[in-house]
C-alpha positions, 0 to 999 in steps of 0.5 A: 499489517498486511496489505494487496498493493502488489497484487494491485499494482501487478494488475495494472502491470506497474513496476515499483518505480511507476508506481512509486512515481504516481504516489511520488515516493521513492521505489524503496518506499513501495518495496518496503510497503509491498513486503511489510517492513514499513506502514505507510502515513495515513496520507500516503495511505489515502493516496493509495486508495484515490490511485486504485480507486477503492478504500483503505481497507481493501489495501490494508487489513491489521494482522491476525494475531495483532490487538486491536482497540475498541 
């Protein structure tokens, strides 16, 4: 799953450890989200969008090349 939040979180010009403090995460949770190695719960997910005020959907788009269930 690809996702924006580091173009989003360098908008507001946050640094990881901000941001992972205003999810309450660790900064290693951000890092990992932001480099694709981890997909966060859907709460944490939804804390997001509240955060940046926008959808989940404008965070995190599936990959091209993944299947998707209709």
């Amino acid at each position: 799953m690809r996702n924006r939040l580091r173009v989003l979180r360098a908008e507001r010009k946050w640094s990881q450890a901000e941001l992972a403090e205003r999810l309450g995460v660790s900064r290693q949770t951000v890092n990992a989200v932001e480099t694709e190695k981890y997909e966060p719960s859907i709460t944490l997910a939804f804390k997001m969008a509240r955060l940046f005020e926008t959808i989940i959907e404008d965070i995190f788009q599936p990959d091209d090349n993944s299947n998707s269930e209709t």
